[in-house]
C-alpha positions, 0 to 999 in steps of 0.5 A: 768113506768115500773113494773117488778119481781125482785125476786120471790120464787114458793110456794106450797100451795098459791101464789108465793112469789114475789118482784115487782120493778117499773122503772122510766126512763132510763140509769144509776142506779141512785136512788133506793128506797126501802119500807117496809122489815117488815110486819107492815111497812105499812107507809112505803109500802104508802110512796112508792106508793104516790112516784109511783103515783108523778113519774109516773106523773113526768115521763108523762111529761118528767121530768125525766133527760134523761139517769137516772133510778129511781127503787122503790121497796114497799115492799119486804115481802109481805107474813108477810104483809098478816099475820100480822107478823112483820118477815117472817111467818115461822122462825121469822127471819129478812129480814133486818138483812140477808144483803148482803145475801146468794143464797143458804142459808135460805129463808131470806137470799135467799129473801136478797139475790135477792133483793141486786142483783137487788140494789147494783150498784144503785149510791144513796139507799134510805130505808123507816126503822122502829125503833126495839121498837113501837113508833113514832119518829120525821122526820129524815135521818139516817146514819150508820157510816162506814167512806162512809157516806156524812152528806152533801149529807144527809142535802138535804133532808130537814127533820129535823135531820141527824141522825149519828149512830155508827153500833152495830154487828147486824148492819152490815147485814142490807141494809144501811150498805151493800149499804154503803160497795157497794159504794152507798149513803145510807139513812134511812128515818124515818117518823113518824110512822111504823104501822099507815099511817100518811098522813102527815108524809107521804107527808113530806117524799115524798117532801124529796126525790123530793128534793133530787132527783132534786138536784142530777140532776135526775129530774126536779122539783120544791117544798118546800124546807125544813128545815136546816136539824140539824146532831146529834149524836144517842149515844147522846139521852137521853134514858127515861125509865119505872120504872113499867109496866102498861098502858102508857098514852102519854103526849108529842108526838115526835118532841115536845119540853119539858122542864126538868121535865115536864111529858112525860107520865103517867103509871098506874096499869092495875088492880087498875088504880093507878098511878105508875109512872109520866114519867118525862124528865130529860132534856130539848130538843126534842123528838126524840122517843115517845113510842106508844103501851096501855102497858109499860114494866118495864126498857124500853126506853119508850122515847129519847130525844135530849139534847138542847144543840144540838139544838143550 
């Protein structure tokens, strides 16, 4: 293993900002791995550091194919993890929404910038991503859909569902995207949290990605397979939304199964403590995405469903 600056920024008054990068093997860029972007990514930042610690004993043991590299980045805002802001501390803009970047542009777009220098020519890009609302959502790959996403390619992760997505405008400057245009297959992986570290999650999303890996021919390696991973379209869930504010109260979690009609959650008033409203499904399928926060606003998707008829 190797550890290496792949960007950094000098800084007045505290320390530098740096993007650290850590390469496994040798050769050709075949696989990178990119964590948090955001500095609430916290899961995602963990996730990366369990893949570092199996690789650097993978790598031990020479089982890494001769001629691949493997680069794992964890986390490429460091300074917003260390004010516990989710964008950068000073303007609240997104890294991820500055793709490809611009060297002389703003800072993020700067920061973007050095980061996709160092990423673009890999053959596969794996990003751990986190969802614009807080909440939990079942195990998935997701695609954007630019006509370069390989749905085959996708399934041999094991996880539960291949997420196809249409990009919206806002899309386009993100890292998958881009990877995409660049002619790398691209994949965000979602675990189930963003905020917490789900150790179990976490654990599914590492074997995921040996699973991938070796059956790419990168490493040698030999785990649990998985599941036949289930391809739904995003414009297909079924949004599920509140119809007061309140304080929201969690009654199915995501990957669960529900019926129609069966309560998802409970909002109440923060004041009196009565109920506003039963947050029932409209009907029967899967969670996909559970809201997670003590408040609901008022007309958010507090849940999304997969329909069951997708399950069949």
């Amino acid at each position: 293993m190797k550890k290496e600056v792949l960007y950094e920024i000098k800084a007045l008054y505290r320390d530098d900002f740096r993007v650290s990068g850590y390469r496994f093997g040798s050769g050709e860029p075949s696989v990178c791995i990119v964590g948090g972007l955001r500095g609430n990514e916290f899961q995602q930042i963990y996730v990366c550091s369990q893949l570092i610690k199996k690789l650097s004993l993978l790598e031990g043991k020479g089982r890494i194919k001769e001629g691949k590299e493997i680069l794992v980045i964890p986390c490429g805002n460091s300074y917003s993890v260390n004010t516990k802001k989710r964008f950068w501390t000073i303007d609240n803009t997104d890294i991820n929404r500055m793709f490809p970047g611009y060297e002389l542009g703003e800072t993020t777009q700067r920061i973007a910038d050095g980061i996709f220098r160092k990423v673009k020519d890999y053959r596969y890009g794996i990003q751990f991503a986190s969802f614009y609302m807080p909440g939990n959502f079942v195990p998935q790959v997701r695609m954007m859909k630019t006509g370069a996403e390989n749905v085959e390619l996708a399934k041999q992760f094991g996880l539960p569902y291949v997420v196809l997505h249409n990009p919206r405008p806002f899309d386009t400057t993100t890292l998958n995207y881009n990877w995409q245009l660049w002619e790398t297959d691209a994949f965000s992986i979602y675990t189930t949290s963003t905020g917490d570290i789900d150790k179990n999650s976490a654990k599914q999303a590492v074997d995921a990605i040996f699973n991938f890996l070796c059956k790419q021919g990168v490493i040698e390696y030999r785990g649990y397979e998985g599941y036949i991973s289930r391809v739904v379209e995003s414009q297909n869930f079924i949004d599920v939304r509140a119809m007061h504010a309140g304080f929201f109260e969690q009654c199915a979690k995501a990957g669960e199964k529900v019926e129609a009609g069966q309560v998802l959650a409970i909002i109440s008033d923060p004041y009196t403590a009565d109920v506003l409203q039963e947050v029932r499904a409209p009907i029967s399928g899967i969670v996909a995405f559970a809201h997670n926060e003590t408040l609901a606003y008022q007309n958010t998707a507090v849940y999304k469903l997969i329909p069951e008829e997708d399950e069949l």
